[in-house]
C-alpha positions in Angstrom: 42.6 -52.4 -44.8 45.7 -53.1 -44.0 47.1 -57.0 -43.4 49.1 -59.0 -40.5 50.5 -62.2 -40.9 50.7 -64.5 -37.7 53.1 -67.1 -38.3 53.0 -69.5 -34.8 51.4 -71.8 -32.8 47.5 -72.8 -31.8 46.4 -72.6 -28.6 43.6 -74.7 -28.4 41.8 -72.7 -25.0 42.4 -69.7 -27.6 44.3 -67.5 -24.9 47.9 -67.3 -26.6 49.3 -68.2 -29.9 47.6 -67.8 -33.3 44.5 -66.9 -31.3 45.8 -64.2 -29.7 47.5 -63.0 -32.2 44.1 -62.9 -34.9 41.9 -61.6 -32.0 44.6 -58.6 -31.3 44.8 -58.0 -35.1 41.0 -58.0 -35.4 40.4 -55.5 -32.8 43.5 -53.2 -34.2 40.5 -53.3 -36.9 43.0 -55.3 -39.6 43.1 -58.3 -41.6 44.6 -61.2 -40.1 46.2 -64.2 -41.8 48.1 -67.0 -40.3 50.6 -69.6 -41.0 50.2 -72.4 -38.4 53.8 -74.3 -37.0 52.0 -76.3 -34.5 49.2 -78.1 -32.7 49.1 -77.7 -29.2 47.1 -79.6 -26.2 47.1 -76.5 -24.0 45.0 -75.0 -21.7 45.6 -72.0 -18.4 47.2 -74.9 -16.3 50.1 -76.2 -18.4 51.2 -77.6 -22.2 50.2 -81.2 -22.8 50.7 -81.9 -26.2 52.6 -80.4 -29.4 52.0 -81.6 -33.0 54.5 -79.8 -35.1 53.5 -78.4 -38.8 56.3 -80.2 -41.5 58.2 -77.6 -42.8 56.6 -78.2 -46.6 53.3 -77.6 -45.2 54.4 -74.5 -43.3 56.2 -73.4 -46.8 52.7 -74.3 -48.6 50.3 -71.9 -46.0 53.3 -68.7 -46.5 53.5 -69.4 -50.1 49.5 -69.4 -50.6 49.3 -66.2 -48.2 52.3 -64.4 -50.0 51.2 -64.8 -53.3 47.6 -63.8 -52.6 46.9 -61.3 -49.9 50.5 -59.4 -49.3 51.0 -58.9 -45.6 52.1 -55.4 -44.4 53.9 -57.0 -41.1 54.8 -59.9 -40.3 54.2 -61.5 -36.6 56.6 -64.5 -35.6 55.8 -66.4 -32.7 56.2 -70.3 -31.8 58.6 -72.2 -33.9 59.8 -75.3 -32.7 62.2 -76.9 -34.5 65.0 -76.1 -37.1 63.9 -77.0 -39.8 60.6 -74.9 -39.4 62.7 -72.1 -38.8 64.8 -72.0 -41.9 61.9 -72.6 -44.3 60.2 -69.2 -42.4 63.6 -67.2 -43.0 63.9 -68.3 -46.8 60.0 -67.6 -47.7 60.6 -64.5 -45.8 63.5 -62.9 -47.7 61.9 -64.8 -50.9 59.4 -62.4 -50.5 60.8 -59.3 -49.4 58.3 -59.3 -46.6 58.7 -56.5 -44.1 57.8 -55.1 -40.5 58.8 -58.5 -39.2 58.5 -59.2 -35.1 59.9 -61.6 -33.4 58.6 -63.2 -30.3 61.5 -65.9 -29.6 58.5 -67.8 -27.3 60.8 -70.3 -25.8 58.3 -71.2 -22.4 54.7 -70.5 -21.9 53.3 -68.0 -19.0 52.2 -71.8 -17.2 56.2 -73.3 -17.5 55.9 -75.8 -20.1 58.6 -75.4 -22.6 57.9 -74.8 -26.3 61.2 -74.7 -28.4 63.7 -77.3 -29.0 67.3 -76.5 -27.7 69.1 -77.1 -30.7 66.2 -74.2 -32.3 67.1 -71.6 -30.5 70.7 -71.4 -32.5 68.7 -71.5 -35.6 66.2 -68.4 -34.2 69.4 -66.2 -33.5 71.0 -67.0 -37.3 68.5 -67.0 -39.4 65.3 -65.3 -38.2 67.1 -62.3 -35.9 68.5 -60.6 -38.7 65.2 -60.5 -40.3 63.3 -58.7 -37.6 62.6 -55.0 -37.3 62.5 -55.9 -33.5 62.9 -58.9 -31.4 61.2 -59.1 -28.0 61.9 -61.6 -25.4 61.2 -61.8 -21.5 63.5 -62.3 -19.1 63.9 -65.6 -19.1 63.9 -65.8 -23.1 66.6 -63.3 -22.8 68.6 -65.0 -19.9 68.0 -68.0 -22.3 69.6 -66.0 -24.9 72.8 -64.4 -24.0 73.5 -67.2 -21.1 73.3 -65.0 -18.0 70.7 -64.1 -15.3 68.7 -60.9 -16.1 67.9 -59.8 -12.2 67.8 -55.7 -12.6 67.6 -53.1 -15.4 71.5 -53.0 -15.5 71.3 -56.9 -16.9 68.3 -55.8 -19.4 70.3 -53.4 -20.9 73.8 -55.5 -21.3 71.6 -58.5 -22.1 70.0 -55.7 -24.8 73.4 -54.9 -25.9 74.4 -58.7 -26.5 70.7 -59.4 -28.7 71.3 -56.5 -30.6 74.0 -58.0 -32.3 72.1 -60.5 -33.9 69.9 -57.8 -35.5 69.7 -54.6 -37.3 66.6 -54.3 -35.7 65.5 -53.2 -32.2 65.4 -55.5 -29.1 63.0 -54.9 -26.7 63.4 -57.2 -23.3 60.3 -57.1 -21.4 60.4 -56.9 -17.4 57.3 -58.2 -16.4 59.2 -61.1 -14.3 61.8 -58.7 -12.6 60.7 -58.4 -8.5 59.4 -55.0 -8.8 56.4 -52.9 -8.5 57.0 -51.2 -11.5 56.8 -52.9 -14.9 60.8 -51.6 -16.9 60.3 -52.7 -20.7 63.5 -51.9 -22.3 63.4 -51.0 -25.8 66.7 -50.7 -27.0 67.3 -49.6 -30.5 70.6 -48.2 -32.9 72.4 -48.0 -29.5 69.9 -45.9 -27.9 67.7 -46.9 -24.8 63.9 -46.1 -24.2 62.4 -47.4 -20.9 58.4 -47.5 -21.0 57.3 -48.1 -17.2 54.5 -48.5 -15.6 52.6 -49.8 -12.2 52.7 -53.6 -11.9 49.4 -54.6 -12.8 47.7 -56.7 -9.8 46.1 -59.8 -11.9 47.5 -62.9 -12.1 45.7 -63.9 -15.5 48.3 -63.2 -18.0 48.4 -65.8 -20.2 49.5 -64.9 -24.0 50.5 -61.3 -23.3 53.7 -61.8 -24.8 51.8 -63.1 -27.9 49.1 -60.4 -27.6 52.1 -57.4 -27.1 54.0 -58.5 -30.5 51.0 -58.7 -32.9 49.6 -55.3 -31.2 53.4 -53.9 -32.1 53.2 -55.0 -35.9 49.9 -53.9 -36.0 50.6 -50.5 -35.2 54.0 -51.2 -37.7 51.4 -52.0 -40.8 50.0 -48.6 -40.0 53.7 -47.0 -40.7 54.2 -45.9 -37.2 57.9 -46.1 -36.0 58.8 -48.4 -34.0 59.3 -46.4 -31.0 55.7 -45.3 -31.4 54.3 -48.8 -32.1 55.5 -50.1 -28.8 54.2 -47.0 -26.8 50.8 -48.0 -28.7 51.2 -51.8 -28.2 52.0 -51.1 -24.1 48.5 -49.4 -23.8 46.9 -51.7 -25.5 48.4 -54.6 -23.5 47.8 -52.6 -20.3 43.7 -52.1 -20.9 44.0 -56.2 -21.5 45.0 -57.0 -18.1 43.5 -54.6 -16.4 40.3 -55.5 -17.5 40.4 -58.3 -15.3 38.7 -61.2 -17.2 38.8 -64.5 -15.1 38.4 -67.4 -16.6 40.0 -71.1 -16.5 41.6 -72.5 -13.5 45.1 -71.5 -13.7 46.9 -68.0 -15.6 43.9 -67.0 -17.6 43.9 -64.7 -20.6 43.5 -61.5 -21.2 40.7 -59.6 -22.6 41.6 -58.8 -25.9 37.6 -57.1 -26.3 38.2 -54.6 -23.8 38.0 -51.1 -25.9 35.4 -52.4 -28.2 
């Protein structure tokens, strides 16, 4: 059986974060491990509360997992603060670990913000260069490279900018562009590859961002390229939303349970 490491936040209502992460790693019929950063009071209206992991504790979960049950990918989602950040980079490259994706979660699908500012610095320096891809949305990307991200022009030079921070691939989702076609730009060793589709009608999307990066190192574990594993990860992510599950009172979830 192969093994995937979630290294991010709870979500308490169980929609995003490590949650979403073990139920899309579960259902890709693999193991699934995880290294908790933070607490969070959240639910499908909004943040309320974050209760951030100490960096020794976080250090403590990776060294127990690493030394035990060898991950083969690695899933990087919500980490708060520097300090957290460079303790994930150094256990990391400590242990050679590979098929790492990043999900640079700097805002949840409701607007509350989950990263520091003075983290995001610390994300690009020493967790970028680790990833075998990197995948932020719009705004994590406008966030990013420090200009607006309005059409598929901007996704690719915003693409360009990531990439440098990387050996990796970048791939710059468009859910949030005004369109009624979904442009996800994966752009990797100076190449392009667009992956569209028709906009999903359903509002309930919380922790697809989440849900998209562990299905891609899922399908990474399985020694799939990445092209392929984000093809895979798009379908998968697609049958989630489409299934139309409705629950909470604001962006629900997905349903991770669809094909089963």
């Amino acid at each position: 059986m192969k093994k995937v490491l979630t290294i991010a936040g709870s979500d308490c209502s169980g929609g995003a974060g490590i949650q979403a992460d073990i139920k899309t790693i579960t259902v890709h019929k693999m193991y699934a491990m995880s290294a908790i950063t933070a607490l969070t009071a959240q639910n499908t209206t909004g943040v309320y509360g974050i209760l951030e992991a100490t960096p020794e504790f976080v250090a403590n979960q990776l060294d127990c997992i690493f030394g035990d049950i060898r991950p083969d990918a690695v899933k990087i989602g919500m980490v708060s603060n520097i300090d957290i950040i460079k303790i994930i980079a150094q256990k990391l490259s400590e242990y050679e670990a590979e098929n790492i994706v990043v999900d640079p979660v700097m805002i949840s699908a409701s607007g509350g913000k989950l990263l520091n500012d003075d983290a995001i610095e610390a994300l690009i320096t020493y967790l970028f260069p680790l990833a075998a891809v990197i995948t932020p949305n719009i705004p994590e990307a406008e966030t990013l490279v420090g200009f607006p991200v309005k059409s598929k022009e901007d996704m690719k030079k915003a693409a360009e900018k990531i990439a440098r921070f990387t050996k990796g691939g970048v791939l710059i989702k468009g859910g949030h562009l005004d369109s009624t076609i979904t442009s996800d730009l994966l752009y990797l060793e100076g190449k392009e590859f667009w992956f569209e589709a028709p906009m999903i009608n359903n509002p309930n999307t919380h922790g697809t961002g989440c849900t998209l990066s562990s299905a891609i190192a899922c399908n990474l574990a399985e020694g799939l390229t990445l092209h392929e594993s984000v093809k895979n990860a798009k379908e998968f992510i697609t049958g989630a939303i489409k299934a139309n599950l409705k629950l909470g009172k604001g962006l629900g979830p997905l349903n991770h349970c669809f094909n089963l």
